[in-house]
N, C-alpha and C positions, 0 to 999 in steps of 0.2 A: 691227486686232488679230484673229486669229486664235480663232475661240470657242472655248471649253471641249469637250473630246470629250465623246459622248457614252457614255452605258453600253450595253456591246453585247449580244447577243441569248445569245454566252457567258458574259458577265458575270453575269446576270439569272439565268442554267441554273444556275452555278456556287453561286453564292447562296441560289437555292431549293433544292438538291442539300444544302447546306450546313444549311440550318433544318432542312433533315428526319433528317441525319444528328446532328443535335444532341441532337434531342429522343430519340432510340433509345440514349443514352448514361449509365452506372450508374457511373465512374470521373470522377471530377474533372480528375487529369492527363492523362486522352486525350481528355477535351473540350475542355482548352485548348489541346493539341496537335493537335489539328480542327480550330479555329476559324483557328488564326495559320497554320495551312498551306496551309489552302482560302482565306484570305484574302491570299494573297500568289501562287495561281495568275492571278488577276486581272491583267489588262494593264497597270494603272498603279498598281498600291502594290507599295514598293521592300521594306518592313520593317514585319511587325505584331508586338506587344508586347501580352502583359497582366500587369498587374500584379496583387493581392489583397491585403487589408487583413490583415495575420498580427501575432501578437506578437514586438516586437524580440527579437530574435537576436544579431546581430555588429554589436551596436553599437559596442566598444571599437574597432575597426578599418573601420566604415565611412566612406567620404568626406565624405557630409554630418551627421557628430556634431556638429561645432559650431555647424551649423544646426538639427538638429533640437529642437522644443520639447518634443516625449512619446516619450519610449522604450519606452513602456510597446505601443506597435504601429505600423506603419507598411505602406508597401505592398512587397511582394515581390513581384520578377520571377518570373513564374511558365511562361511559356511565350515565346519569341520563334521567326523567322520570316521567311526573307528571302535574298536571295542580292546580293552587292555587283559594282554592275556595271564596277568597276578593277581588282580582284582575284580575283572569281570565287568568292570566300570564301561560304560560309554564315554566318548572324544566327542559327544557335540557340545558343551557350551563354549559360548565366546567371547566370555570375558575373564578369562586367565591369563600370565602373565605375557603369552604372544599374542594379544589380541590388538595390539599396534605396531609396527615395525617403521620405524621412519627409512626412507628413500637410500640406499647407498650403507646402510648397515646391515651386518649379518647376512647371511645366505640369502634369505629372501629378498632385503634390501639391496644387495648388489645385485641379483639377476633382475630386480625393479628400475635400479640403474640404469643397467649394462645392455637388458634384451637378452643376456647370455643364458644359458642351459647348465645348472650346476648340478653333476652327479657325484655321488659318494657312494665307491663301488664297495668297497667294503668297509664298515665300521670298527673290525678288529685288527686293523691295521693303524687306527690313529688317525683323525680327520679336522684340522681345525673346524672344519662346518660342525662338529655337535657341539655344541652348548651342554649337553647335562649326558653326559656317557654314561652316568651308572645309568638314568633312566634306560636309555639304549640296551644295555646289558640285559635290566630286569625283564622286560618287556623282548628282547629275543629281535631289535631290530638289526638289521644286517648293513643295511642301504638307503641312500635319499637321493628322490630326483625331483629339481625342482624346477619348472615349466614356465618360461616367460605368454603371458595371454597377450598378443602383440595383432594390431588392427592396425594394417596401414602405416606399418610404421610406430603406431606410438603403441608404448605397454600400457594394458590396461590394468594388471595384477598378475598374480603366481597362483600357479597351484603346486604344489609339493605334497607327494608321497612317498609316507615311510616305510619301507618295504621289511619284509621277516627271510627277506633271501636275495641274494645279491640281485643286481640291476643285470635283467635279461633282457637281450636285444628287440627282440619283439614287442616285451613290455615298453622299451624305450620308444620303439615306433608309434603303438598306440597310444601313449600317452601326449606326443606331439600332435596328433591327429585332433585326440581329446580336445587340448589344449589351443588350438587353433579353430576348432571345431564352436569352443567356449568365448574367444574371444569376438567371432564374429558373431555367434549369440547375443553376446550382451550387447553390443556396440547396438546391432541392429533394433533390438529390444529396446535400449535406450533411445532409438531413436524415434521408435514407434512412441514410446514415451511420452518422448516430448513432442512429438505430432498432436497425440491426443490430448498432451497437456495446452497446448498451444491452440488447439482445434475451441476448447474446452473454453479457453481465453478468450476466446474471439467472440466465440458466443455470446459469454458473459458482456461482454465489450458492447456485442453490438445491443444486448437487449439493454446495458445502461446506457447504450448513445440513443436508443431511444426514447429512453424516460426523456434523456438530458433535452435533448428535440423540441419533447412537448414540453417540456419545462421552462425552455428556452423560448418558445414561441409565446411565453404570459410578459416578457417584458420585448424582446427582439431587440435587435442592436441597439448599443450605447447611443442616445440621439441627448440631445441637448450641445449649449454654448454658453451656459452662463460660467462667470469664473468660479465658482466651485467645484463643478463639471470637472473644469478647463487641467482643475490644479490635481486633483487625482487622478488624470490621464498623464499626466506631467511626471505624478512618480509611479504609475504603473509604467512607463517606458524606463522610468530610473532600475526599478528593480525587476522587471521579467527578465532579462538579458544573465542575472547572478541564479546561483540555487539556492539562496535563503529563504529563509522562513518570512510567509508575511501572516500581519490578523488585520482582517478588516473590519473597520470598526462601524455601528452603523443602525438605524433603527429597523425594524421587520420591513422591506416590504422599498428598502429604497434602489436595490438593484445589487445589492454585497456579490451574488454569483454571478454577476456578467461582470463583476470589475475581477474574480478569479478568474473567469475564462479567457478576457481579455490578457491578463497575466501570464497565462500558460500557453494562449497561442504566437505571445512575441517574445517567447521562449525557446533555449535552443532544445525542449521537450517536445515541442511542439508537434511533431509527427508520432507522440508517443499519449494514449490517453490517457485524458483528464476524468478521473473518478470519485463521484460526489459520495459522501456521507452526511445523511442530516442525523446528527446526533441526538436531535431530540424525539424520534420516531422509535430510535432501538430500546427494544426492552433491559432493563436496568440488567439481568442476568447474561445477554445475550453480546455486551459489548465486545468480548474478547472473540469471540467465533467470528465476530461482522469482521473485525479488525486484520485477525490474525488466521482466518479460518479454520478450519479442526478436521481430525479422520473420523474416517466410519468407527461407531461406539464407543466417542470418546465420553457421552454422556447420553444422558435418557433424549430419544428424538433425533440423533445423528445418525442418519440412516444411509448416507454415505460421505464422502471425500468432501469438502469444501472448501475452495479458493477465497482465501482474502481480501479483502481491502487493499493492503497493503500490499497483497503478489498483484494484485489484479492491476494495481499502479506502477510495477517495475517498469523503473526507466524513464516514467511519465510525472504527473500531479497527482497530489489526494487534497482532494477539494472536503475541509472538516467544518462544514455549518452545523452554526449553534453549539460551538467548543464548550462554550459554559455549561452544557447539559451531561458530560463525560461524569461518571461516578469519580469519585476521588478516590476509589479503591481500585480505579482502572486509569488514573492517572499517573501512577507511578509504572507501569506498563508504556503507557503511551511514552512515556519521558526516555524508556531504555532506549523506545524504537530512533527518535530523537537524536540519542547521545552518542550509540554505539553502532545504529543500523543494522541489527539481529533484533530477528523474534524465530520465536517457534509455535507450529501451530497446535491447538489442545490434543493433547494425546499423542501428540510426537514430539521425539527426542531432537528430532534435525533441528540444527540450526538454519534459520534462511538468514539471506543477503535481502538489506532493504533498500534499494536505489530509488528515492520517491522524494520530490520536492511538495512540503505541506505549505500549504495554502489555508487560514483557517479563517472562521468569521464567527462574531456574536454580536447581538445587543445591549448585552449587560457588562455592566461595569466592573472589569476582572480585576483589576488592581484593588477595590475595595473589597472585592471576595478574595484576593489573595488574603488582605487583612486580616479579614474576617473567620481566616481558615476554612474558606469552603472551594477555594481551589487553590494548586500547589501554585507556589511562589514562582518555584523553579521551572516549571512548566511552562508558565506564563510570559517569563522570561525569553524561555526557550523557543516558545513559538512567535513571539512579536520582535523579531528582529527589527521589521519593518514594518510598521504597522501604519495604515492607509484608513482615514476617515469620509466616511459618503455621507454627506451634508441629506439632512432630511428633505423632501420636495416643495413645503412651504419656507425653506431659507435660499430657495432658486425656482423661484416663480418665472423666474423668464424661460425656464425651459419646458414650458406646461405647454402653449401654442406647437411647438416643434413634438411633443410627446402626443398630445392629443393626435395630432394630425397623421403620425405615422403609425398609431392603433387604431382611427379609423378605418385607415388605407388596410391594415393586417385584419382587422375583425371582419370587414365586409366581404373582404378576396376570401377570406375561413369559411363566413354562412352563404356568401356564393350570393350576395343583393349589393345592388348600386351604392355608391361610395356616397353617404349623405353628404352635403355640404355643411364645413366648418365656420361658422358666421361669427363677426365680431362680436354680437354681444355672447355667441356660446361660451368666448374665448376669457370675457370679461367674467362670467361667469365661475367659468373654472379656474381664475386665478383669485376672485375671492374667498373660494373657500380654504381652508389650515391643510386638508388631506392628512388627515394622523395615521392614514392606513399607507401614505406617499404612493409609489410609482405602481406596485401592486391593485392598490384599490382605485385609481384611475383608470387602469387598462380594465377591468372588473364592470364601473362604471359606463364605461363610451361602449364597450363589449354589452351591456343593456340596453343603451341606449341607439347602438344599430339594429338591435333584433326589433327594437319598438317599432324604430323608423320607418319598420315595410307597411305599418297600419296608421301612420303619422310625422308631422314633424319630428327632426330631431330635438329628444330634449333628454335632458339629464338629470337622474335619479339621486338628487343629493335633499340634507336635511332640508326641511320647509322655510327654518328661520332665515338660512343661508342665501334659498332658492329666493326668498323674498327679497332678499339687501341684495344678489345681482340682477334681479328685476329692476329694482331701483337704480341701480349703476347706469342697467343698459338702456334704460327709457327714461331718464329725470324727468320732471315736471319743472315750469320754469321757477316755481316758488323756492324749490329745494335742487335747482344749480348749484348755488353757491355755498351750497354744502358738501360736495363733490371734492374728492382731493387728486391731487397729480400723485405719479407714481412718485417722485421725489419728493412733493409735502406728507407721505407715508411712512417713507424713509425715515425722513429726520423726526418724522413722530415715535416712529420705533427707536430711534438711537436716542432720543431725548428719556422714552422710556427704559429701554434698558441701563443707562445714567443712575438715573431717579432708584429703581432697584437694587445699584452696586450698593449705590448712596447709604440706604437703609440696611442695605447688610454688610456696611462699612466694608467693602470692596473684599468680603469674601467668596469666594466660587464656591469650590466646591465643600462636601460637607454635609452634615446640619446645620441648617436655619444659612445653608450659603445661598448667596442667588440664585445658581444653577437648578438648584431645591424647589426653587422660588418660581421659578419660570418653567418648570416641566424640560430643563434642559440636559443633558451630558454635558458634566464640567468640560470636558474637552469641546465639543460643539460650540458653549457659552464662549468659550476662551477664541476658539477661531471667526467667532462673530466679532467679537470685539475688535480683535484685527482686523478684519474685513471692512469694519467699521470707522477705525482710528479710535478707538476708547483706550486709555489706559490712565490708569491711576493717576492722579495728581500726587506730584511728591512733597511732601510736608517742609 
């Protein structure tokens, strides 16, 4: 018998040429596409393979589904390598029919397993490990060794090559070296990885905790105590504690993102960030990149890698103001991420994991545009598990004194000049007027009306008609005393009026020609007034 060849003085060059180019390597995919190509310059291996331990993919359509026992990862063809000597064909594409092998099947699968080293010293002796022996025959293989890539204990994948001459001892050495040499490659590569993925995140993180900062600093802490106040901080403690979904419901401008922040810091997210999207800012094309991020030239202007929305919130909140502004052709997208907690990003195939508690908020009235077909039903559904309403600032005027007062205290410490004094009649003042712009255009307002202060009184920049009637409030004359009303003969003017209104629209809300209509109200709003108030229909 003829002995084993030996390994040659190129083989050995090849090899060492081969560890040192390995170790000089910061990309995953070009060091398995290194390794199966300088390992198949070699005189006697026909075809190298490596496979990696990835999460299932194309399970529904792979060959061995009804063999495999965990879908949940298996091993992926990851680089192949080879030229066929009947055809002349090249072995690198990788989606033929080994380009999945679940965990514990087949040669590869057991030494994925096992950690074990499976040789097949010769092929014309009969080897349960071939699968397709004619091929073996035509193609002049001899031998198969196949290499567990093992880091620390755990396996990370196989490489396996098919040799054209039996398995020689040297070859068997260097290929463990290879092999060993490959796993601490990738392990360490991956972790550089996710360093600079992680490095990448933080950045991100910190330049939206800075928006969020300045953003935060137009309204600053939740201050009020009237019971409307009282009754949405009631169920922000009911539901931060769950990961449901909430929609906050609420006009422009009365504080919707501090009752999300609020949500997400007495959350057990809470050491994980909260990241905003105003959905009415992103360009109508652009939703799916903000959301779901994209790769480098996945379309014209992707000029590299982008992190999501949705990765950039793993583990944390994704805070979606102004829901109602999502295209409806990016709403059924939204809804998977939702249902199934997968997306992928443009121009790639991965699946990701979405660990992300939504937080969402609008002003506009989604059940009626569900109706209407201009947002999904099911969407809608799906994000108002729990949905929380913030009463506009002219239906809790007793928190106007306590708001004013501590955007004083913030505006003046910001321009760096003495804190004006807050006087009764500024106070009287500021609760007569509606605030249609609410908590926003207050802080806006006294925020003017400090910068004036260093050249004047404090006074405040509201309409003239307004400015005039809390003139009148806070100086009467004694002719028009007794025109003057208590805060509680106002009251019951307003509940007398809103009566009078059901009355006429035969105690319809909402709608046309409902009251709600009528009054410049959200039916939902109208309806929590009327409780707040004791109104309810007489019954016939």
């Amino acid at each position: 018998m003829k002995p084993p060849p030996e390994l040659s003085c190129d083989d050995a060059e090849s090899f060492q040429a081969l560890l040192l180019e390995m170790a000089r390597q910061r990309d995953i995919d070009s060091l398995l596409r290194l390794i199966v190509g300088r390992l198949c310059r070699t005189s006697s291996i026909a075809l190298a393979r490596l496979w990696l331990i990835q999460p299932g993919d194309i399970c529904q359509r792979c060959v061995f589904a009804d063999e495999c026992p965990d879908r949940s990862q298996c091993l992926h063809l990851v680089a192949s390598d080879g030229v066929s000597q009947s055809t002349g064909s090249r072995w690198d594409r990788l989606d033929g029919r080994f380009q999945r092998f679940p965990i514990g099947i087949r040669k590869v699968g057991h030494i994925a397993a096992t950690g074990d080293v499976v040789e097949v010293t010769d092929i014309s002796e009969g080897s349960p490990w071939i699968v397709r022996p004619e091929w073996a025959t035509s193609e002049g293989i001899r031998g198969f060794v196949g290499q567990p890539l093992v880091h620390q204990s755990d396996v990370l994948g196989v490489l396996g090559v098919f040799l054209r001459a039996p398995v020689w001892a040297a070859g068997r050495s260097w290929l463990r070296i290879i092999a060993d040499h490959a796993a601490v490659t990738i392990a360490n590569t991956r972790a550089l990885q996710r360093i600079e993925h992680l490095t990448q995140q933080l950045e991100l993180e910190n330049e939206y905790l800075k928006d969020e900062i300045c953003s935060s600093l137009q309204f600053g802490e939740i201050v009020g105590q009237s019971a409307a106040l009282q009754k949405v901080l009631q169920q922000v403690a009911l539901v931060a504690p769950t990961d449901s979904n909430v929609l906050i419901l609420g006009e422009s401008g009365v504080g919707k993102e501090l009752i999300a922040r609020a949500i997400h810091q007495q959350s057990p997210r809470h050491d994980r960030p909260l990241i905003k999207v105003n959905c009415a800012s992103i360009p109508r094309d652009l939703f799916e990149s903000e959301f779901f991020g994209h790769t480098q030239g996945a379309f014209t202007g992707a000029v590299r890698d982008r992190v999501g929305r949705f990765e950039l919130a793993d583990g944390g909140t994704l805070f979606l103001d102004e829901i109602g502004e999502v295209p409806l052709e990016m709403q059924s997208k939204l809804l998977r991420v939702l249902q199934e907690g997968t997306y992928e990003r443009i121009g790639e195939e991965q699946t990701r994991q979405a660990d992300v508690r939504i937080v969402a908020a609008t002003n506009r009235d989604l059940p009626k545009e569900a109706a209407e077909k201009k947002f999904r039903e099911d969407l809608y559904y799906r994000l108002s598990v729990f949905p929380i309403e913030v009463m506009p600032l002219r239906q809790r005027v007793e928190d106007i004194p306590l708001l004013a007062s501590h955007f004083l205290q913030t505006c003046a410490r910001q321009i760096g000049v003495d804190q004006p004094t807050l006087k009764q009649r500024h106070v009287r003042e500021l609760m007569a007027y509606r605030w249609p712009g609410n908590i926003r255009e207050l802080q806006n307002v006294i925020e003017r009306a400090v910068i004036r202060s260093q050249t004047g009184p404090l006074r405040f920049d509201l309409p003239q008609t307004l400015d005039q009637r809390a003139a009148m409030v806070s100086s009467p004359t004694p002719e028009r005393a007794d025109t003057l009303m208590t805060d509680e003969e106002m009251r019951r003017i307003e509940r007398q009026n809103m009566i009078d209104v059901l009355e006429a629209h035969r105690w319809k809300i909402s709608g046309d020609q409902g009251a709600a209509q009528f009054l410049g109200l959200h039916p939902a709003t109208l309806s929590s007034r009327m409780r707040s108030m004791g109104i309810r229909r007489p019954r016939k």
